[in-house]
C-alpha positions in Angstrom: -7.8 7.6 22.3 -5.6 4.8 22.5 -7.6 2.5 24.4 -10.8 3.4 22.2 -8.7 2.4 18.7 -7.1 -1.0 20.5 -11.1 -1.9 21.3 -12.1 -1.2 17.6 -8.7 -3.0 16.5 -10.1 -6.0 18.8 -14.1 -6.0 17.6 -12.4 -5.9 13.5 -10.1 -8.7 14.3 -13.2 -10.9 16.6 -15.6 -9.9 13.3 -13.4 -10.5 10.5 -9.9 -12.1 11.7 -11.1 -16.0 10.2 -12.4 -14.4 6.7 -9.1 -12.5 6.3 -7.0 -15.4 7.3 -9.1 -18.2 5.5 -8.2 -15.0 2.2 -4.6 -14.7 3.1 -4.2 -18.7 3.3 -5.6 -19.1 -0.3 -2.9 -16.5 -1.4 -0.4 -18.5 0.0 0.8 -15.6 2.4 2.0 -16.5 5.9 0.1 -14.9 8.8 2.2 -14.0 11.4 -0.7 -13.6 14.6 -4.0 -15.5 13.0 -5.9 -14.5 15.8 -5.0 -10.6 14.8 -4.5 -10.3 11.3 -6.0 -6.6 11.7 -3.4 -4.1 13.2 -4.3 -0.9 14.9 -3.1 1.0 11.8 -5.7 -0.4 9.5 -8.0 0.9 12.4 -7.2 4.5 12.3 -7.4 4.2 8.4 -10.5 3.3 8.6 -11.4 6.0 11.1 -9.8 8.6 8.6 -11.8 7.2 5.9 -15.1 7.6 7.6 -14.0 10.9 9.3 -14.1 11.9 5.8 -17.2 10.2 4.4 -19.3 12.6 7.3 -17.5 15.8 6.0 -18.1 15.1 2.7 -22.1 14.2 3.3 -22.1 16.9 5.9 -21.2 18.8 3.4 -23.4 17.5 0.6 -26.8 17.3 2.7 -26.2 21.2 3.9 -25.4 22.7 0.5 -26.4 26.6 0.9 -25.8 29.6 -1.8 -27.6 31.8 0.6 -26.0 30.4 3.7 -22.9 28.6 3.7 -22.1 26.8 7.3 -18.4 26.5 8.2 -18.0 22.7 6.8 -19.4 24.3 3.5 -16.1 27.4 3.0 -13.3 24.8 4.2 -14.8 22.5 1.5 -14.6 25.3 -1.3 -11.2 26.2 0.2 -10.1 23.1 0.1 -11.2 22.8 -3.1 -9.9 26.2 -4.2 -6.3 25.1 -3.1 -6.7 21.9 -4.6 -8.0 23.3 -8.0 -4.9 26.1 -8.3 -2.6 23.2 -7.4 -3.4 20.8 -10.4 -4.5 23.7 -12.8 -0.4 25.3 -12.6 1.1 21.7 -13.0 -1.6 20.3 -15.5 -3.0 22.8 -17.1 -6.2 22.5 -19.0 -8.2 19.2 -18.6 -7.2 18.7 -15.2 -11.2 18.6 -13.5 -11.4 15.0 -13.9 -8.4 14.4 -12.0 -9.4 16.7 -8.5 -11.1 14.2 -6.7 -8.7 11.5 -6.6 -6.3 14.1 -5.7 -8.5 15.8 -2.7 -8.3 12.5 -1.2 -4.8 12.0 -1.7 -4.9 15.3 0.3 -6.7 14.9 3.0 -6.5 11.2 4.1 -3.1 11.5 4.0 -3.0 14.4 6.2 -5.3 13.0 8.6 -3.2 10.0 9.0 -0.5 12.0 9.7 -2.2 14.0 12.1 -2.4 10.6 14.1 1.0 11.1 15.8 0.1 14.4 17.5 -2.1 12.1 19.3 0.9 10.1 21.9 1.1 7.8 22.1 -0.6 6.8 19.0 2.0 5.9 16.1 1.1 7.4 13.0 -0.3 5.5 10.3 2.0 6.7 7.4 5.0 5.6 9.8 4.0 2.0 8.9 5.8 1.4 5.4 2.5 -0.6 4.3 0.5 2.4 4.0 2.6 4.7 2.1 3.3 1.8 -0.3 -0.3 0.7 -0.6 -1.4 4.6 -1.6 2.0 4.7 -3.5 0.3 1.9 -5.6 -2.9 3.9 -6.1 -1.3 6.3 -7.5 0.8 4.6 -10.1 -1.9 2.7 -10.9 -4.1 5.6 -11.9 -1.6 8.3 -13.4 -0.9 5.0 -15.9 -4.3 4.0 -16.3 -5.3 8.0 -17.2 -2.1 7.9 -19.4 -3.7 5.0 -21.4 -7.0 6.7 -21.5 -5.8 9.8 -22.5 -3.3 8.7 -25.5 -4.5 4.9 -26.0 -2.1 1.9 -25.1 0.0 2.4 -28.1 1.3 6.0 -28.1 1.6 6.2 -24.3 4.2 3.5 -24.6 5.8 5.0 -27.6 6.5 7.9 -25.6 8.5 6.3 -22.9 11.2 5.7 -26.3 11.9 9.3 -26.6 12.1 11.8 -29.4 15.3 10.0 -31.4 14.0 6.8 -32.8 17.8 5.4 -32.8 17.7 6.2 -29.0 14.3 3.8 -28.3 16.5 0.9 -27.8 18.3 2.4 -24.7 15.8 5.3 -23.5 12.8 2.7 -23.4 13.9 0.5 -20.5 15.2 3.5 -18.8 12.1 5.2 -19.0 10.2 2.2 -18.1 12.7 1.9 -15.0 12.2 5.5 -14.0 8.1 5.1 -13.7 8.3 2.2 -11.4 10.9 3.9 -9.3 8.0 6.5 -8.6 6.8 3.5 -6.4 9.8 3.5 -4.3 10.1 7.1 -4.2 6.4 8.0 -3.0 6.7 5.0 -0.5 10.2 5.9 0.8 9.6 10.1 1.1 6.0 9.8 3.1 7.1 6.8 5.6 10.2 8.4 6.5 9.6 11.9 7.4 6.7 10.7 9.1 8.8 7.7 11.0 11.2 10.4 11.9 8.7 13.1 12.9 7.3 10.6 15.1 10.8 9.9 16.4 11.4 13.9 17.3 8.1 13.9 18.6 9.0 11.9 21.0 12.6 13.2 22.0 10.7 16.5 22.2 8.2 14.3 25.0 10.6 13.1 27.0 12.2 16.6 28.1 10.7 18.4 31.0 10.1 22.4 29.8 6.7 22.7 29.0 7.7 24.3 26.0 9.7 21.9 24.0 6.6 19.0 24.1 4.5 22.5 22.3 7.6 22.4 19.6 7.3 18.9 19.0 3.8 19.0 17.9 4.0 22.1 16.0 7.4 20.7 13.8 4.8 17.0 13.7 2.3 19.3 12.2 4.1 21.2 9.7 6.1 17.9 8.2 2.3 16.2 8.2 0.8 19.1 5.9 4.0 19.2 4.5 4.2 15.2 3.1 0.3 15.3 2.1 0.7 18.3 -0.3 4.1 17.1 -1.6 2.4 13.7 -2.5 -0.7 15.4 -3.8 1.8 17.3 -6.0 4.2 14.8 -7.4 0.9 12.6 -8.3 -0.5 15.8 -10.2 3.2 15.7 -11.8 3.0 12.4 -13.0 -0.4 12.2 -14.1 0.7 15.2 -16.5 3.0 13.7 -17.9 1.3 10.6 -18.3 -1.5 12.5 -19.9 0.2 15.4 -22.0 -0.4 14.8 -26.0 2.9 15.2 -27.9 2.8 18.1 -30.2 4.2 18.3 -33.7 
């Protein structure tokens, strides 16, 4: 499995190494190896994401009331679970919001999944990718905040209920949203960077048994991280979209 994402890793970077770095030179950004810009973790992203794009049109093209194939119930469970999740921490009007979270689900969990694949690193140990879907996430519980309340209110609501307060409460506020950032980034990369890590302790003994432990903990931190982020972002995005009442 290695070998096969190192050869896709080296077909990305011979297709689209000089557009990347020809991009990353206009943005002033210093490119450490020009040759490979692309590292194997963008490859196994990009594996995840079309691992999911063939469930989700196998599941499409074989849509069945009568007879529902296998990819068809883990899609309603999935769905199910999902839906239960965001309707106790959102409440009503929280439809809109199930896709983005489903895919917060499940391509994190995939990437995660990664590591029980040695010696393949897994993706979320890389403190890019947590970041970058840290950044997704901010950016949309905000921009559904805006939506929902209009630019206006949702910023009057970071000053707090006492209006003599707003002075002091509003930076704080302010502070304590863009520390979601940090804190989405920091929880995902390192459980998974120290799952990995046990993983491999667990590797290098010799009872047959202790490898089988490994996996199992890798596997229970990697559902673990992808439901916790699925459920802070649900968190956020109801308080970013809940109306104040009066």
């Amino acid at each position: 499995m290695l070998a096969f994402i190192e050869l896709l890793t080296h077909l990305l970077n011979h297709w689209f190494a000089a557009p990347i770095d020809a991009l990353l030179a206009a943005l002033h950004i210093h490119i450490l190896h020009p040759a490979s810009p692309i590292e194997n973790t963008l490859t196994e992203e990009l594996i995840v994401f079309g691992v999911l794009i063939l469930f989700f049109m196998i599941v499409r093209f074989s849509l069945s009331v009568e007879k529902p194939n296998s990819a068809q119930h883990l899609a309603e469970y999935i769905h199910e679970f999902v839906d239960g999740q965001a309707s106790q921490v959102m409440g009503h009007g929280h439809d809109p919001h199930l896709p983005i979270l489903t895919c917060f689900l499940l391509f994190i969990l995939l990437c995660n999944c990664f590591g029980l694949l040695l010696p393949i690193e897994t993706p979320t140990s890389n403190p890019v990718v947590p970041l970058g879907l840290a950044l997704c996430a901010f950016v949309y519980f905000n921009w559904m905040g805006i939506r929902a309340q209009g630019p206006f209110r949702y910023l009057k609501h970071f000053m707090g209920p006492v209006w003599w307060m707003a002075w002091m409460m509003f930076p704080i506020e302010i502070f304590s949203v863009f520390i979601r950032i940090l804190s989405l980034t920091v929880r995902l990369f390192a459980n998974m960077l120290a799952s990995d890590l046990i993983t491999l302790i667990f590797f290098s003994m010799i009872p047959f048994a202790l490898p089988i432990a490994g996996l199992g903990l890798h596997l229970f931190v990697a559902c673990i991280q992808a439901y916790i982020f699925m459920l802070l972002t649900s968190i956020y995005l109801a308080e970013a979209t809940a109306h104040e009442e009066h």
